[in-house]
C-alpha positions in Angstrom: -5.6 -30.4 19.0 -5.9 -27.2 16.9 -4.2 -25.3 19.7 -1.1 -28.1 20.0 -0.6 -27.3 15.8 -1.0 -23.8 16.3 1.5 -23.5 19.2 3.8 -25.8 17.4 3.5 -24.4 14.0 5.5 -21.9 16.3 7.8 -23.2 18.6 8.9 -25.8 15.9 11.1 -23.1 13.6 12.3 -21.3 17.4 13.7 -24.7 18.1 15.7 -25.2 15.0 17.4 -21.7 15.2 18.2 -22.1 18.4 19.4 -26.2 17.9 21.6 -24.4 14.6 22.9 -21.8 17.1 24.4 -24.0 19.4 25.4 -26.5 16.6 25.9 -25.2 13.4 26.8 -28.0 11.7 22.6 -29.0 12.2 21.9 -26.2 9.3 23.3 -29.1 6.9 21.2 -31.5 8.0 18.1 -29.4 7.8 19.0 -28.1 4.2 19.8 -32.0 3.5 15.9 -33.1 5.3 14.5 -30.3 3.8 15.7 -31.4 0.4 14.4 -35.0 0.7 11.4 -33.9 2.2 10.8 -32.0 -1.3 11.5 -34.4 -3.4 9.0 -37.5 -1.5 6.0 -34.6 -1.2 6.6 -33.8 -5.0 6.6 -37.4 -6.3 3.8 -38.6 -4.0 1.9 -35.1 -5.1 2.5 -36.3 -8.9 2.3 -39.9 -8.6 -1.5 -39.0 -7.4 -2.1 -36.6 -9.9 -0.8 -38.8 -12.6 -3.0 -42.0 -11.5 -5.8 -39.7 -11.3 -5.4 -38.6 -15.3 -4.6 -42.4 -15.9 -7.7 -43.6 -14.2 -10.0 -40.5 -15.6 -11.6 -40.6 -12.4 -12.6 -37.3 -10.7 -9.9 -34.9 -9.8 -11.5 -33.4 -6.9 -12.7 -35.8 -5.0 -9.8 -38.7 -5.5 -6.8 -36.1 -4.8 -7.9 -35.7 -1.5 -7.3 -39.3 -0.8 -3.6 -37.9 -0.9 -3.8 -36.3 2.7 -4.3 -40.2 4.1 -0.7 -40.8 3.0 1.3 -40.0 6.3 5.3 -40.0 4.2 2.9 -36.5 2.3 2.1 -35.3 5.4 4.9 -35.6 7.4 6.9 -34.3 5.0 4.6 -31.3 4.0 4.8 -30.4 7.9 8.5 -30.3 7.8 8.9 -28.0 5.0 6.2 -26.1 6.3 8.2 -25.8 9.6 11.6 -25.4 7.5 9.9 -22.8 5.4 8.9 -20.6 8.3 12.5 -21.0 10.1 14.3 -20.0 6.8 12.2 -17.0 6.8 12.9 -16.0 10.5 16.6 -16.5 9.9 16.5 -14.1 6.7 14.6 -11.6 8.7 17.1 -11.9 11.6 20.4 -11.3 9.2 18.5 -8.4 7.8 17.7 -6.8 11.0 
């Protein structure tokens, strides 16, 4: 399983320059994800941390119950992905 991130982690940014390549009208749409994706990962982020000062429970153990919620990490994952393919196509104009 830690192979299948790894390799992905990888392949995932390759595949959106080459899908914005052939279709540049897909860079819109992964600015545009990319945007939502930050918003939903911020508010869950500080909707958590928020609860956690309401609640005056302990910080380190109940933020980790954060990582359960699958909408934080499937949107952490895509910017992750969107954050490594912006930084491949900056490197490429720059070359």
């Amino acid at each position: 399983m830690k192979f299948i991130l790894i390799i992905g982690s990888i392949l995932a940014p390759l595949i959106l320059i080459f899908l914005q390549k052939v279709q540049p009208k897909l860079r819109l749409l992964f600015n545009i994800i990319a945007i939502l994706s930050a918003l939903v990962f911020g508010n869950i982020s500080s909707i958590a941390i928020y609860e956690i000062i309401k609640d005056d429970t302990v910080f380190m153990t109940n933020i980790h119950g954060i990582f359960l919620n699958p909408l934080f990490l499937l949107t952490g994952a895509y910017l992750g992905i969107y954050f490594i393919y912006r930084i491949v196509l900056w490197t490429l104009d720059e070359i």
